[in-house]
VMD Tcl script that draws the C-alpha trace (Angstrom):
set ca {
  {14.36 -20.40 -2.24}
  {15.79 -16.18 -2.65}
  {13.24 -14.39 -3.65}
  {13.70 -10.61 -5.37}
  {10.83 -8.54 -5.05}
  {10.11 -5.90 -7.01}
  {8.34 -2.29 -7.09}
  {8.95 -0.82 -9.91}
  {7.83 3.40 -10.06}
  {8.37 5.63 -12.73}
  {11.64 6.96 -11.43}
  {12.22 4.18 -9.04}
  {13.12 0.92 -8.39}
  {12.41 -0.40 -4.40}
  {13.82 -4.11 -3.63}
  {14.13 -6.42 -1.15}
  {15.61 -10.10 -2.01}
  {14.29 -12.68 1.07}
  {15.56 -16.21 1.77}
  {11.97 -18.00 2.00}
  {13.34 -20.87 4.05}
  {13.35 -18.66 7.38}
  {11.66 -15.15 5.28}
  {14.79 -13.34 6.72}
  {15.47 -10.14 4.96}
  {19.15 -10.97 2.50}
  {19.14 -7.41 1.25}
  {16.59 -4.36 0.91}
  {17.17 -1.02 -1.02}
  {16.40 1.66 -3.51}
  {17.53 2.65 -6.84}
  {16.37 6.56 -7.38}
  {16.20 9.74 -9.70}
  {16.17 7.10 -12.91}
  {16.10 9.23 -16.00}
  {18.01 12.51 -14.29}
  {21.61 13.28 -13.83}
  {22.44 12.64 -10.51}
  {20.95 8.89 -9.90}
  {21.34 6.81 -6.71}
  {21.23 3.24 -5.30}
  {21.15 3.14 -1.38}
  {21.35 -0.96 0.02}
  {21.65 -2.69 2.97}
  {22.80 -6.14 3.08}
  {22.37 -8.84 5.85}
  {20.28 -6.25 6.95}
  {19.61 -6.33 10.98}
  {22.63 -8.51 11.89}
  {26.61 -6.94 12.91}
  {28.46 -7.80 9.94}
  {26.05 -6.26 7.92}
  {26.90 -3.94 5.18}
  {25.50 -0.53 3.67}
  {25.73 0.67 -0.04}
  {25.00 4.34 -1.67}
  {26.32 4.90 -4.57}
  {25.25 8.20 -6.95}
  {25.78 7.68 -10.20}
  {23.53 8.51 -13.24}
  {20.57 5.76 -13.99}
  {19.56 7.03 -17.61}
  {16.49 4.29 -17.40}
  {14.63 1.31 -15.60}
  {17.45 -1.25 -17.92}
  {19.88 0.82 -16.18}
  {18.67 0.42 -12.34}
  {17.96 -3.10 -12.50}
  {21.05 -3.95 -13.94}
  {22.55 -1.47 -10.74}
  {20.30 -3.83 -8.29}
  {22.05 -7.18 -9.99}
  {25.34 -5.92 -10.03}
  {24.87 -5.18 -5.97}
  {23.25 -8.27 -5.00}
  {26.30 -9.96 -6.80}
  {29.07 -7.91 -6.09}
  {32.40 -10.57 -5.22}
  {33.29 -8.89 -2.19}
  {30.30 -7.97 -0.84}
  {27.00 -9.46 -2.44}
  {24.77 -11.68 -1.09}
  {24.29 -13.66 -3.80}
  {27.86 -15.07 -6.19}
  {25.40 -15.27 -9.35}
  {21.38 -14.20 -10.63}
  {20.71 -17.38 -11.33}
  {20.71 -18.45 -7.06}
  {17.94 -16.14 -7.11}
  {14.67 -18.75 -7.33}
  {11.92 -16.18 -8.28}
  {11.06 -12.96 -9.08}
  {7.99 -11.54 -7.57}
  {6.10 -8.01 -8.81}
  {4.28 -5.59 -7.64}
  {1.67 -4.35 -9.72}
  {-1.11 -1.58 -9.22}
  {-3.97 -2.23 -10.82}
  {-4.97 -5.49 -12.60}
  {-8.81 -4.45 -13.22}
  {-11.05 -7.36 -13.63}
  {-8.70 -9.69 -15.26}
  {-6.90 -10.14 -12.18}
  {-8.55 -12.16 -8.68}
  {-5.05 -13.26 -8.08}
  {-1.30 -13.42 -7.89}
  {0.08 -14.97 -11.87}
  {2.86 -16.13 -13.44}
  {3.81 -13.46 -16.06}
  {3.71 -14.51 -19.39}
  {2.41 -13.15 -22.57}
  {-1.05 -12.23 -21.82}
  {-0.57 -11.18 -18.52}
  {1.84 -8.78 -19.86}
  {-0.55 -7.76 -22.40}
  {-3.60 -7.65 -19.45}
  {-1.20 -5.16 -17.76}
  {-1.02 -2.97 -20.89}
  {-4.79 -3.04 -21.25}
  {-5.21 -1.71 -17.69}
  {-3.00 1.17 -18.22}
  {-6.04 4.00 -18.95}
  {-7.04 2.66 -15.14}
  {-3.42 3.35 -13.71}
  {-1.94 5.51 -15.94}
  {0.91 6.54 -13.70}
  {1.49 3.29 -11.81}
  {0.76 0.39 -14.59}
  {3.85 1.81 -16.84}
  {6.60 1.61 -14.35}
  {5.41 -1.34 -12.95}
  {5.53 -2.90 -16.28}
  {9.05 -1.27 -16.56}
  {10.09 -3.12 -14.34}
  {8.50 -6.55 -15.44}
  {10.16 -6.52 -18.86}
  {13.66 -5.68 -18.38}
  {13.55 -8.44 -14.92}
  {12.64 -10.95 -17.62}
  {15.55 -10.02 -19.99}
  {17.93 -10.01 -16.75}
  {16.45 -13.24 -15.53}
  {14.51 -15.38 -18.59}
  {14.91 -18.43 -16.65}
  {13.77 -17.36 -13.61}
  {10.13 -18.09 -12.58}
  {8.29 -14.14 -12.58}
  {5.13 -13.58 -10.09}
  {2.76 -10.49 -10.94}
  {1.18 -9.62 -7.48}
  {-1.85 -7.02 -7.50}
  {-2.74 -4.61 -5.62}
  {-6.26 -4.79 -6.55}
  {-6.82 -8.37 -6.42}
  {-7.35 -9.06 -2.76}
  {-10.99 -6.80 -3.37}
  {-11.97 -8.61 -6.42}
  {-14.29 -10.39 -3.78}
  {-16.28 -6.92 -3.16}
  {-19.71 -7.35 -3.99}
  {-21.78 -5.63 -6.66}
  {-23.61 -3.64 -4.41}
  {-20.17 -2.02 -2.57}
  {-18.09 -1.71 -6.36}
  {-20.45 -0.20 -8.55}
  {-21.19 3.52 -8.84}
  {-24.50 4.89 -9.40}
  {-23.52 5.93 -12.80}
  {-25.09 4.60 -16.14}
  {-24.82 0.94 -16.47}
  {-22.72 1.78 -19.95}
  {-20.06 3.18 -17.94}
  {-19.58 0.21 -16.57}
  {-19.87 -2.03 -19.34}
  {-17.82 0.71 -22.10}
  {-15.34 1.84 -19.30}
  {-14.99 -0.63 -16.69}
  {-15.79 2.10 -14.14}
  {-16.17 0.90 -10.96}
  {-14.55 0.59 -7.00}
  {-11.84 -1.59 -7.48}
  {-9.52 -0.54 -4.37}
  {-5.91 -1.03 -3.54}
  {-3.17 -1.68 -0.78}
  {-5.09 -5.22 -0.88}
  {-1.68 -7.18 -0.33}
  {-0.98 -5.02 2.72}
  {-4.50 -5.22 4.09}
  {-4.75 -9.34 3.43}
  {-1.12 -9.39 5.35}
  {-2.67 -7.57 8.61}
  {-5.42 -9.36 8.49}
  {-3.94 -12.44 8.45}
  {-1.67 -11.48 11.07}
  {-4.48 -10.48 13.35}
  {-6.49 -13.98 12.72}
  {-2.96 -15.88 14.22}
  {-2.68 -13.43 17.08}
  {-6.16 -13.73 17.72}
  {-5.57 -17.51 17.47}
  {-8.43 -17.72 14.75}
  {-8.47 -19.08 11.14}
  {-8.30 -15.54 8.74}
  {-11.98 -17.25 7.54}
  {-13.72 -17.12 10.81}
  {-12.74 -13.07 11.27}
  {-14.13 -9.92 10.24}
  {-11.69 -7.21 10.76}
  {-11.45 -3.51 9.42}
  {-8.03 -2.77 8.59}
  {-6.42 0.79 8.38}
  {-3.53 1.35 6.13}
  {-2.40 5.19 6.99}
  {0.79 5.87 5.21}
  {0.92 9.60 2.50}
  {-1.85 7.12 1.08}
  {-4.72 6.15 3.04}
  {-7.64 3.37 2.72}
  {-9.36 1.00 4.99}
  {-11.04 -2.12 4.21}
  {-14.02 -4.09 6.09}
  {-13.36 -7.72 5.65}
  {-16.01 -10.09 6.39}
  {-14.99 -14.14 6.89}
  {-11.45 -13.12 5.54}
  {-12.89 -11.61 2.12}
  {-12.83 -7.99 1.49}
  {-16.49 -6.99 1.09}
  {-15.58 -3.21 1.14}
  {-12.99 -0.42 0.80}
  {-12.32 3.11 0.82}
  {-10.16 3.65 -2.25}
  {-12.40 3.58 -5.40}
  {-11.67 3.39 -9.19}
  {-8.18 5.25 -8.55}
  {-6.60 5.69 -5.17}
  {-8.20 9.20 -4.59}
  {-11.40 8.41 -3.08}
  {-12.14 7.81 0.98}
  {-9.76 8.73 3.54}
  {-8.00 11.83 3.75}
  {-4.25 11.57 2.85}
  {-0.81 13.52 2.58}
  {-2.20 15.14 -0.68}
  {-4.93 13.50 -1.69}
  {-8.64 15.06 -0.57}
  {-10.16 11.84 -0.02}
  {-14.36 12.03 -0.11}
  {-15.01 15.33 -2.00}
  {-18.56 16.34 -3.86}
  {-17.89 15.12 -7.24}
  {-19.40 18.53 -8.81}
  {-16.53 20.38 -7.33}
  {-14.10 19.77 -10.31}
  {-16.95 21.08 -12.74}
  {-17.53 24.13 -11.09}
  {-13.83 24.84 -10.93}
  {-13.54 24.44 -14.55}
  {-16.54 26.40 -15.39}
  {-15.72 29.23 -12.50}
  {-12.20 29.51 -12.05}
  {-10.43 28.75 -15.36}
  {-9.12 25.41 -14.12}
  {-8.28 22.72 -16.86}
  {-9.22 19.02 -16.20}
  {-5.35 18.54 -15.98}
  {-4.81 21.32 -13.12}
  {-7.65 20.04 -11.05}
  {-6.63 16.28 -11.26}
  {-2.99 17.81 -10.08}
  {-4.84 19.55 -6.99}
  {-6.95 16.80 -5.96}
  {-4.20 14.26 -6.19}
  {-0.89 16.38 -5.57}
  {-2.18 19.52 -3.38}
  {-5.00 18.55 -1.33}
  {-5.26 16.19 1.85}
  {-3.24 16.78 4.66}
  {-0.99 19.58 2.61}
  {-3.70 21.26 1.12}
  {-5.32 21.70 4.10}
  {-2.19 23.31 5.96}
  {0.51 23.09 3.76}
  {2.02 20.18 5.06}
  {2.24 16.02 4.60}
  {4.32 14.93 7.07}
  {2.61 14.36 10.82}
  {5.96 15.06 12.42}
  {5.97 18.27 10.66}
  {1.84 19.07 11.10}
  {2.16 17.95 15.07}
  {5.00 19.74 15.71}
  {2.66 23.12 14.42}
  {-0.02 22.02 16.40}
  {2.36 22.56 19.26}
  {3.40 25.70 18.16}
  {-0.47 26.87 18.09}
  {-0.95 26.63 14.28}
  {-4.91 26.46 13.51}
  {-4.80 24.86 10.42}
  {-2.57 22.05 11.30}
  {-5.46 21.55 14.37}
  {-7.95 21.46 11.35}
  {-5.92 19.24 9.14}
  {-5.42 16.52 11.87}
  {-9.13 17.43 12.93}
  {-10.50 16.44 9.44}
  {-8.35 13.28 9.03}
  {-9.42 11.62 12.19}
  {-12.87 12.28 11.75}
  {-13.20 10.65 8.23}
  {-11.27 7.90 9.92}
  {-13.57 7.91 12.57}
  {-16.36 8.29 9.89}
  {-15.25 5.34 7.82}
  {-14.25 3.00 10.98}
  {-18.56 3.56 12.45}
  {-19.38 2.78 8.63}
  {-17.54 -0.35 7.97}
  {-18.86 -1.76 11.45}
  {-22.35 -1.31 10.58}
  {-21.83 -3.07 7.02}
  {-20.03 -5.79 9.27}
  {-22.27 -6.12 11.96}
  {-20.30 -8.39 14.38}
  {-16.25 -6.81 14.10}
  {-13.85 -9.19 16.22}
  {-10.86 -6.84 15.30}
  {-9.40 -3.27 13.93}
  {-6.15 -3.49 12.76}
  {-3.52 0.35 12.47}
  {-0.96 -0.24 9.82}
  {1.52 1.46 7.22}
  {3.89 4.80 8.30}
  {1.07 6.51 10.44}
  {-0.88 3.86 11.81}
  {2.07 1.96 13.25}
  {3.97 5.84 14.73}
  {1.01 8.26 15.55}
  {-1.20 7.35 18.78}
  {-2.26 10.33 18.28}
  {-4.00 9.77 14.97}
  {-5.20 6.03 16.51}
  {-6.61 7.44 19.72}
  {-8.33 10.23 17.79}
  {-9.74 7.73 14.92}
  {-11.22 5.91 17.74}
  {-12.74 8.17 19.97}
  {-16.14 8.39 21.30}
  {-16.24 4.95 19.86}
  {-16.90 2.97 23.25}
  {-20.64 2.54 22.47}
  {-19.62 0.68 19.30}
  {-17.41 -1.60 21.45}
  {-14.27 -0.02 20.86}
  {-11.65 0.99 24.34}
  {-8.45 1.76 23.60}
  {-5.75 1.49 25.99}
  {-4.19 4.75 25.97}
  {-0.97 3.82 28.16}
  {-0.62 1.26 25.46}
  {-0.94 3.27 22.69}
  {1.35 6.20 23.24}
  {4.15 3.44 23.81}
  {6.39 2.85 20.58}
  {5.19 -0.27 19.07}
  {7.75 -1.97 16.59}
  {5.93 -5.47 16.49}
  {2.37 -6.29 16.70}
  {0.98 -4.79 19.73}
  {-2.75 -5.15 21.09}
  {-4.16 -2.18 22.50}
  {-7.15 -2.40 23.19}
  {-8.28 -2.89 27.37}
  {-9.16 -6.25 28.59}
  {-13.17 -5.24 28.17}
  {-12.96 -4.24 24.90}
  {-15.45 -5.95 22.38}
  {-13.55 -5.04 19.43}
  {-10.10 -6.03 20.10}
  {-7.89 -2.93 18.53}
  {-4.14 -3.90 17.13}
  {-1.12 -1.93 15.43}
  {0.97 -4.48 12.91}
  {3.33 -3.71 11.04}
  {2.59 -4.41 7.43}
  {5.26 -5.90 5.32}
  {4.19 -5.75 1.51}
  {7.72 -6.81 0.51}
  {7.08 -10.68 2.39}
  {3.32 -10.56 1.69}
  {4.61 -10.32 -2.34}
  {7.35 -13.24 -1.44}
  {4.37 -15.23 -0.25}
  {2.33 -15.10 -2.16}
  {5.15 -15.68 -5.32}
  {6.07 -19.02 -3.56}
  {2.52 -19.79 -3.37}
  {1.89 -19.30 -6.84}
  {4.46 -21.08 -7.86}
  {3.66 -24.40 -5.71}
  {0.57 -24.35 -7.22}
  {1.76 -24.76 -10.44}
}
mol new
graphics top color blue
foreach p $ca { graphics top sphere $p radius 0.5 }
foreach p [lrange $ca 0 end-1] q [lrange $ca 1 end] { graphics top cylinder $p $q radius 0.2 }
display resetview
């Protein structure tokens, strides 16, 4: 079975269609800048092999109808598609943000799951739209084509009450629906399943802690397989610090903003989101860019990378003591696959804990899963690649041989 996957943003559209038999990658790419003059679609197809071919194309996309049609069209071009027609396409899987409490699992979209979707919006009310977007003009492009909605937040639906709930008033809770919910949950259940094969383990006999450290960072102690805990709260600003995103602050900062520097709720959500983390910090989001100051003798760029290995650090000493026994740490997403830098420094002084690193191992570029960790090591210590795209076709061919 082909499966098109999905991830639909508010001015994007990123796909990748697989063939399932052999989860080889038929054609990945992105359609950009919907809704502003100059649009763009950029694909590569047979991706990885010598007669393969790439697309980019600017053109205007005036809407989400627009780019998917663009995606169809290019999948099914007659000289150069991968597919001759839609309908050889076998499912549609989708990524969605944020599914609240209604969702513990990948569904089959229907009805009420679009109309769950909707109801989570006030939770994800930049993410739940597009992805939604997306949802609704695949099933006027493809209406007899099985549709998957995968969650982000469903893989930590298994978070106790203890770790989700805020020490707010219980009404918030039970008004609001305020509470931890988490996300990057289908990257961190792919790692970790990946770890429990290399490791030669079933994923249920394993607790891990799994770092995802991409412009978005969270980490996630899993205990038997299940996620018990995680970094990223109600929205994905809490925990870890990020490319603009402060991470852990003292939630009485935005109220003394407002009430001492003339900030509006809006401005301050756009600085703790938008300008903070890494950038705010030293102006900067990308590590290339903030290591290649550090070189140069730039202080804050020292501080910046200072104060995002420690909360790593922080978070990694944490999660083991809510674990107790951890067999494996797992680096993943942009910078925990490419910066040993940011891995050694997340991990050191941690030999006490049970944690040596390898460093010969480390600085060496990893582009599959690599262990390294030394030989003595308690707590084995592995960078895999995530792959959200497969994790998604999984888990839609899953869903639908269950049903």
């Amino acid at each position: 079975m082909k499966v098109l996957v999905i991830n639909s943003g508010s001015s994007s559209i990123k796909f990748q269609l697989l063939n399932m038999e052999d989860e080889s990658v038929l054609a990945n790419g992105l359609v950009e800048r919907i809704g502003e003059p100059a649009g763009r679609i950029s694909c590569s197809l047979n991706p990885g092999v010598p007669d393969g071919t790439e697309i980019s194309i600017e053109q205007e996309v005036k809407d989400h109808q627009c780019g998917m049609r663009l995606v169809v069209e290019t999948l099914t071009d007659t000289n150069q598609g991968v597919v001759k027609k839609p309908d050889e396409i076998g499912a549609v899987g989708h990524r969605v943000v944020h599914g609240g409490e209604d969702f513990h699992m990948p569904t089959p979209i229907d009805e009420n799951v679009v109309a769950a979707i909707k109801n989570n919006i006030p939770l994800a009310p930049l993410h739940n739209p597009a992805n939604l977007d997306g949802i609704m003009v695949a099933l006027d492009l493809f209406p007899a084509i099985s549709q998957v909605a995968v969650f982000d937040t469903a893989y930590h639906q298994t978070i106790p009450d203890r770790a989700h709930m805020y020490a707010l008033p219980y009404e918030m809770y039970e008004n609001h629906k305020i509470r931890r919910y988490g996300f990057h949950g289908t990257s961190h259940k792919f790692v970790a399943g990946e770890c429990a094969s290399l490791m030669s383990k079933q994923l249920s006999e394993c607790n891990l802690i799994t770092i995802h450290l991409g412009n978005g960072c969270s980490m996630t102690a899993i205990e038997n397989g299940q996620s018990i805990d995680t970094t990223l709260g109600m929205t994905p600003l809490e925990g870890l610090v990020m490319g603009t995103r402060c991470g852990d602050i003292d939630p009485a900062i935005p109220a003394f903003l407002y009430r001492n520097n003339g900030m509006s709720i809006d401005e301050i959500d756009e600085m703790l989101n938008k300008k903070s983390g890494l950038k705010g910090l030293c102006g900067m989001n990308d590590l290339r860019d903030i290591h290649h100051a550090v070189a140069g003798g730039d202080k804050r760029a020292r501080l910046a990378l200072d104060v995002q290995t420690y909360r790593n650090r922080k978070y990694i000493g944490a999660y083991m003591a809510v674990l107790g026994r951890v067999d494996g740490l797992v680096f993943t997403a942009g910078i925990g696959e490419n910066d040993a830098y940011v891995r050694s420094e997340s991990l050191s002084g941690l030999e006490c804990l049970g944690i040596n690193i390898d460093h010969m191992l480390n600085n060496q570029s990893i582009k599959k899963p690599t262990l390294v960790s030394e030989p003595q090591s308690r707590v084995q210590v592995w960078v895999i690649p995530t792959n959200e795209e497969l994790a998604i076709a999984r888990e839609t061919i899953n869903v639908l041989r269950a049903g």
